[in-house]
C-alpha positions as CSV (number, residue, x, y, z in Angstrom):
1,X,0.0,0.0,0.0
2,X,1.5,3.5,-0.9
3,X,1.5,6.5,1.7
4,X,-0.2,9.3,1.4
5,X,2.1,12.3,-0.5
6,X,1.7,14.6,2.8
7,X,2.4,11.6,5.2
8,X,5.9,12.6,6.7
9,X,8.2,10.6,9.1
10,X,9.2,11.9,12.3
11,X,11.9,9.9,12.5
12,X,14.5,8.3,9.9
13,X,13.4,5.0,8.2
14,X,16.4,3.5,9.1
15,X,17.8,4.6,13.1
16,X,20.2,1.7,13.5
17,X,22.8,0.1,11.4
18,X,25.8,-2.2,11.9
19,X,29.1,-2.4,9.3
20,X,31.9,-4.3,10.4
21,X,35.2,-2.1,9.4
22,X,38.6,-3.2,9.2
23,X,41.4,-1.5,9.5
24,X,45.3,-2.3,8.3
25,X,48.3,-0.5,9.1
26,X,49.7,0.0,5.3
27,X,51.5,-2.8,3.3
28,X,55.1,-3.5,2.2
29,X,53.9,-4.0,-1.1
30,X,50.9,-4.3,-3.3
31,X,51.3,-8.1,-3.5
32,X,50.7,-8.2,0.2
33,X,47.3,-6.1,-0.3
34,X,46.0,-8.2,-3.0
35,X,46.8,-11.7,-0.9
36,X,45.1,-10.6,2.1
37,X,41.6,-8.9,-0.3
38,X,41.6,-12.6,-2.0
39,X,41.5,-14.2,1.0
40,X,38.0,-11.5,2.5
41,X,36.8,-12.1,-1.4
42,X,36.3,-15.9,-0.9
43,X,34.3,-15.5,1.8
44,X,31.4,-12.8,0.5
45,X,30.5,-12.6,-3.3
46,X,34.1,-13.0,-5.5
47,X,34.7,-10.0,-7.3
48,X,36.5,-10.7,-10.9
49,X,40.4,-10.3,-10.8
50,X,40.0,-7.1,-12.7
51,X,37.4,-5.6,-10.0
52,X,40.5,-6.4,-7.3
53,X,43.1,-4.9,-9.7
54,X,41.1,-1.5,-10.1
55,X,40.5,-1.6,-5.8
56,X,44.4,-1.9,-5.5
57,X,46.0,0.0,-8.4
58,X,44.8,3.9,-8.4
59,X,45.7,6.0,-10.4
60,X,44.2,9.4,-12.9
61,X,44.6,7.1,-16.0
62,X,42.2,4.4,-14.0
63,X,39.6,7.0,-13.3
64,X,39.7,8.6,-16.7
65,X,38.7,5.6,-18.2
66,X,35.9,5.2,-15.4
67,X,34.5,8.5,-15.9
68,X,34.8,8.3,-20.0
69,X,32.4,5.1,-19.6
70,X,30.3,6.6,-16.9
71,X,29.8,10.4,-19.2
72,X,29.2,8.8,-22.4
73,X,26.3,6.6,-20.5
74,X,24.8,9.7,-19.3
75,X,25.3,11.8,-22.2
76,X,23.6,9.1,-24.7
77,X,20.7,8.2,-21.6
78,X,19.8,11.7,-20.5
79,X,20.9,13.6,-23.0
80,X,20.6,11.5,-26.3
81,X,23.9,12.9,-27.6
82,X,24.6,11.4,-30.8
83,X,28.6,10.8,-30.4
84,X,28.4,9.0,-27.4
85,X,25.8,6.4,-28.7
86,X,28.1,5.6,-31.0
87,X,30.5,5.6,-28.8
88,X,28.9,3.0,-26.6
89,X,27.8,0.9,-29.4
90,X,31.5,0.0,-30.9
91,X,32.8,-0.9,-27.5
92,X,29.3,-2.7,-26.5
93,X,29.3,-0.5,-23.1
94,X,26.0,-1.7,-21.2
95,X,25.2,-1.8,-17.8
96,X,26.0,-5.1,-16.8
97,X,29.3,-5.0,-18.8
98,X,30.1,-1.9,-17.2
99,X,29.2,-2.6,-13.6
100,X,31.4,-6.1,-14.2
101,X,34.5,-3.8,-15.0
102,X,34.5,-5.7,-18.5
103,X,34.9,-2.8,-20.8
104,X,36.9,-0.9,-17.9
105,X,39.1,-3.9,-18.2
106,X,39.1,-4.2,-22.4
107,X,40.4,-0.4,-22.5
108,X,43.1,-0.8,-20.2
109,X,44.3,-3.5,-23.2
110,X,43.8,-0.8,-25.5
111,X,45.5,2.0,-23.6
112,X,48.7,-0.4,-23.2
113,X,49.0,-1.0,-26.4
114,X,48.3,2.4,-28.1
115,X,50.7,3.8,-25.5
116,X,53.3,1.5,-25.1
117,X,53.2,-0.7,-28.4
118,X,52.8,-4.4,-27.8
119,X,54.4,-6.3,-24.9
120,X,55.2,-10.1,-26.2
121,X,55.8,-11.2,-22.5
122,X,52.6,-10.9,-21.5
123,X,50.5,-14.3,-21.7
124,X,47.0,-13.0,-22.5
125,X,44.5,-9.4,-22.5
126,X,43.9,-10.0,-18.7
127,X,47.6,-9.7,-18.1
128,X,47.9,-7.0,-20.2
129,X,44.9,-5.0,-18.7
130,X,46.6,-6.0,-14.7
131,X,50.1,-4.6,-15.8
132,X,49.1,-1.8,-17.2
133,X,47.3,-0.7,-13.7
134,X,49.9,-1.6,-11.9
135,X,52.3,0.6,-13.9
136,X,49.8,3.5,-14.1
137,X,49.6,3.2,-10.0
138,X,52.9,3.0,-9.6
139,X,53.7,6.5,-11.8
140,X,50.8,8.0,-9.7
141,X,52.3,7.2,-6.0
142,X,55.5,8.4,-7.1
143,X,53.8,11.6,-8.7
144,X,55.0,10.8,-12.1
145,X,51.9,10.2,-13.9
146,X,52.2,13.4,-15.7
147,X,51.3,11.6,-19.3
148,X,47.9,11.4,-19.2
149,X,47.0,14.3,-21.8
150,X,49.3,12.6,-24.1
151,X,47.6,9.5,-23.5
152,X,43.7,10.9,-23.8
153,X,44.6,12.8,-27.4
154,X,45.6,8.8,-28.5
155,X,42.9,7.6,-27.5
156,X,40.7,9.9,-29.3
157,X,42.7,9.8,-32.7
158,X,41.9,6.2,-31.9
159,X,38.2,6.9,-31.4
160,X,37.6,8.7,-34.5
161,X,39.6,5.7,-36.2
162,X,37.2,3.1,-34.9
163,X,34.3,5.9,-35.8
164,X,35.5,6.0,-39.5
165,X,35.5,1.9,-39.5
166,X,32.2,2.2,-38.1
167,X,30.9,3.5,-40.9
168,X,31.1,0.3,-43.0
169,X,30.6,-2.3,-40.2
170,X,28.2,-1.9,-37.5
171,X,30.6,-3.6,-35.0
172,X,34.3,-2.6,-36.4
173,X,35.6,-4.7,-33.0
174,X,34.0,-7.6,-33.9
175,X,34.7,-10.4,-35.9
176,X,32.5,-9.1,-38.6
177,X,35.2,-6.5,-39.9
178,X,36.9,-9.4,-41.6
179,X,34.5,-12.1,-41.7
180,X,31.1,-10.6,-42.8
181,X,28.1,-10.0,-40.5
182,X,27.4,-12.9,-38.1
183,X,24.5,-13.0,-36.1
184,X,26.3,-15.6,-33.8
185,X,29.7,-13.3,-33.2
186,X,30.2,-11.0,-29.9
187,X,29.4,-7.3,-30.7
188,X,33.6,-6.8,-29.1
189,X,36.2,-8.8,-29.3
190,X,39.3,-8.1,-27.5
191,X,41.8,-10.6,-30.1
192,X,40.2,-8.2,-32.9
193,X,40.5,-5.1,-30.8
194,X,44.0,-5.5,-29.6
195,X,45.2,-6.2,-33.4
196,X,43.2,-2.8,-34.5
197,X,45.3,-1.1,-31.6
198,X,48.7,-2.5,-33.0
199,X,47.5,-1.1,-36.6
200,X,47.3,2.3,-35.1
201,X,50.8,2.2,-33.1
202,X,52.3,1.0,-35.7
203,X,50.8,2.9,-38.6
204,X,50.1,6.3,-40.1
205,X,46.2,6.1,-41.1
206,X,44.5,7.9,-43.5
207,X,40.9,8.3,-42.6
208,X,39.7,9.3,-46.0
209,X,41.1,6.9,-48.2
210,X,38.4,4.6,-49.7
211,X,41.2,1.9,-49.4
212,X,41.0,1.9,-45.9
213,X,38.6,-0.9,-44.6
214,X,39.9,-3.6,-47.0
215,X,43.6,-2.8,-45.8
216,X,42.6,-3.2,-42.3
217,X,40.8,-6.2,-43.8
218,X,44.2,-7.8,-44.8
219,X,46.2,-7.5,-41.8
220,X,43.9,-8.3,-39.5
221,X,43.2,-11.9,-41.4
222,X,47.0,-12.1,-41.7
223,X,46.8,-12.3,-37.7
224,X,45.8,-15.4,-35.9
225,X,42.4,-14.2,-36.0
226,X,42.4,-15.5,-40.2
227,X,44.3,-18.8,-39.5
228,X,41.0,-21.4,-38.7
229,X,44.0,-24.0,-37.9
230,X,44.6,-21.4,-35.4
231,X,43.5,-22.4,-31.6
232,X,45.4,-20.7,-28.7
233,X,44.5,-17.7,-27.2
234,X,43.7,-14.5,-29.3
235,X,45.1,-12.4,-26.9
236,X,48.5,-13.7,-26.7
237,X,50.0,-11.2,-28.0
238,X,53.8,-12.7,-28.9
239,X,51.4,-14.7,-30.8
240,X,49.9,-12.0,-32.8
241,X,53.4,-10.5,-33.2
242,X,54.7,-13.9,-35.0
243,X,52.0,-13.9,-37.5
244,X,51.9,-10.0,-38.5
245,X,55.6,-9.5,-38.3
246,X,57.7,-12.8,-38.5
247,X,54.8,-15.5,-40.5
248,X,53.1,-13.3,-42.8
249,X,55.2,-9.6,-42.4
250,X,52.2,-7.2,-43.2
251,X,54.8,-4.3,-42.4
252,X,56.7,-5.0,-45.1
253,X,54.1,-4.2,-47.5
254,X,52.9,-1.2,-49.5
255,X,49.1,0.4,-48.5
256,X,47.5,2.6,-49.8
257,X,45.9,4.1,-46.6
258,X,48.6,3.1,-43.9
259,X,52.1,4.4,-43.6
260,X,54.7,2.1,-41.3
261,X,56.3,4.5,-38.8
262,X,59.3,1.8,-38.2
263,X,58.9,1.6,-34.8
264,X,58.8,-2.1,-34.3
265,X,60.5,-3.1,-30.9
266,X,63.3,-5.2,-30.4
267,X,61.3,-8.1,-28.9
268,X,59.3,-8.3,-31.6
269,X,62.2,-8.2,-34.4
270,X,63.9,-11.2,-32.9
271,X,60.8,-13.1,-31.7
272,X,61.4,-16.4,-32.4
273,X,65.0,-16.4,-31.4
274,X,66.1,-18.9,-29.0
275,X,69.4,-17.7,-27.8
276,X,67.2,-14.1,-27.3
277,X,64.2,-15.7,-25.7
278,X,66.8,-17.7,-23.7
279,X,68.7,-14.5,-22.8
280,X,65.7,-12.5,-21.9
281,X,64.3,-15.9,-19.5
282,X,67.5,-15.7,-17.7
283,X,67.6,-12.3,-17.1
284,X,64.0,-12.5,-15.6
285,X,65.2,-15.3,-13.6
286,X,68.5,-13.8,-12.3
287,X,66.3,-10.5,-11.4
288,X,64.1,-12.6,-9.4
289,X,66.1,-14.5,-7.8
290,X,68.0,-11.3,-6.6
291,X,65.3,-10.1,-4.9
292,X,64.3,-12.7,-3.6
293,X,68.1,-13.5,-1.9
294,X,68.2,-9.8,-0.8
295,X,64.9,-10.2,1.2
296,X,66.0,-13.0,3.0
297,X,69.2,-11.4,3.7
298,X,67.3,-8.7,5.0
299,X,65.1,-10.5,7.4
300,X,68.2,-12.5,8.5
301,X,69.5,-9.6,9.6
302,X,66.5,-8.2,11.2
């Protein structure tokens, strides 16, 4: 039964609550933090590892990509604004994906590789999204994070990129930009999405050239994504790094609406290498075994 309009309470719906709070001195490290929020996450609803990563890595670039999601939603709901229901549709930003951290998680991908170019040591997109808040954290607690104009103005050359593609596919990140429409395929994919962001760090674009789609067409079927004998993980990306620059060498050839800006990295020209791979293992392994001597020395000494 509803109340009257002119009915009013005296007294607050609610007059007693109880929230357990606890507090912690702060951590040594992040690791520590993360361990000990895994263990209170197993015993109340589990949060996805990306929810935990955005709880322990802050930082300006984090909450820029937060707030881009959280405007454009508004804009396009309350407003109706044209660019940013486009906007939502290309990157499939919906509640549920949104409240899930999925898309907050599928543009920190993006952002690592327009920024940084492709890192071949990372295993997968989920790895790549966790790094890349960890490193933005890190810049931020030591007041260096002073790139983040830099990064937004890529991101929206990027934007108008994926607009422009948009145009001739309803869903440029999904598997339809090189396979034809298919009822069956996601709206975004992150394999497709994280080749499309190598394509812009590495290349010059050309927005209006008519030459464009079918260009973008090639390389991307040139990727594991056009192998069908294909099946590890899309997002691997030392994997996608094989096929467009070792296998198949799509920067090597002439377009018509792309310019290389010869900025491969070094761990991409000698993927495949064994002595370098070997090398670079070692190195990793040395590093960690360093630390881990020195802080046993140190509590030895303690």
């Amino acid at each position: 039964m509803e109340l009257p309009v002119n009915v009013k309470f005296t007294r607050p719906l609610i007059s007693v609550s109880h929230l357990s709070v606890l507090e912690f001195e702060a951590f040594e490290n992040d690791d520590m933090e993360i361990e000990l929020f895994k263990r209170y996450n197993r015993n109340t609803k589990p949060l996805e590892k990306h929810e935990m990563s955005m709880a322990t890595f802050y930082s300006n670039t984090s909450l820029y990509i937060t707030n881009f999601l959280n405007i454009n939603m508004e804009n396009a709901e309350k407003n109706q604004d044209e660019f940013a229901k486009k906007i939502l549709k290309i990157y499939n930003v919906t509640s549920d994906r949104k409240n899930k951290q999925r898309n907050h998680q599928e543009l920190c991908i993006l952002f690592s590789i327009l920024n940084k170019g492709p890192n071949v040591y990372y295993k997968d997109g989920v790895e790549i999204a966790n790094k890349y808040l960890e490193e933005q954290s890190k810049l931020y607690k030591a007041g260096l994070e002073s790139g983040l104009q830099s990064i937004k103005n890529k991101f929206k050359k990027f934007n108008m990129f994926m607009l422009t593609l948009a145009e001739q596919v309803e869903y440029p990140f999904s598997t339809a930009l090189f396979k034809g429409v298919d009822r069956r395929s996601t709206k975004f994919h992150t394999g497709v999405s994280m080749v499309l962001a190598t394509i812009f760090y590495y290349f010059e674009i050309d927005l209006n050239n008519p030459d464009l789609l079918e260009e973008i067409k090639y390389i991307i079927q040139n990727s594991p994504l056009g192998d069908e004998t294909y099946n590890a993980s899309s997002t691997n990306m030392r994997n996608v790094m094989t096929y467009l620059y070792k296998k198949n060498n799509v920067f090597s050839k002439m377009y018509k609406s792309l310019k290389y800006k010869e900025n491969i990295s070094q761990d991409c020209i000698l993927l495949g290498n064994p002595w370098y791979s070997l090398r670079k293992n070692s190195l990793i392994t040395i590093a960690i075994r360093l630390e881990f001597s020195s802080r046993t020395f140190i509590r030895r000494f303690r």
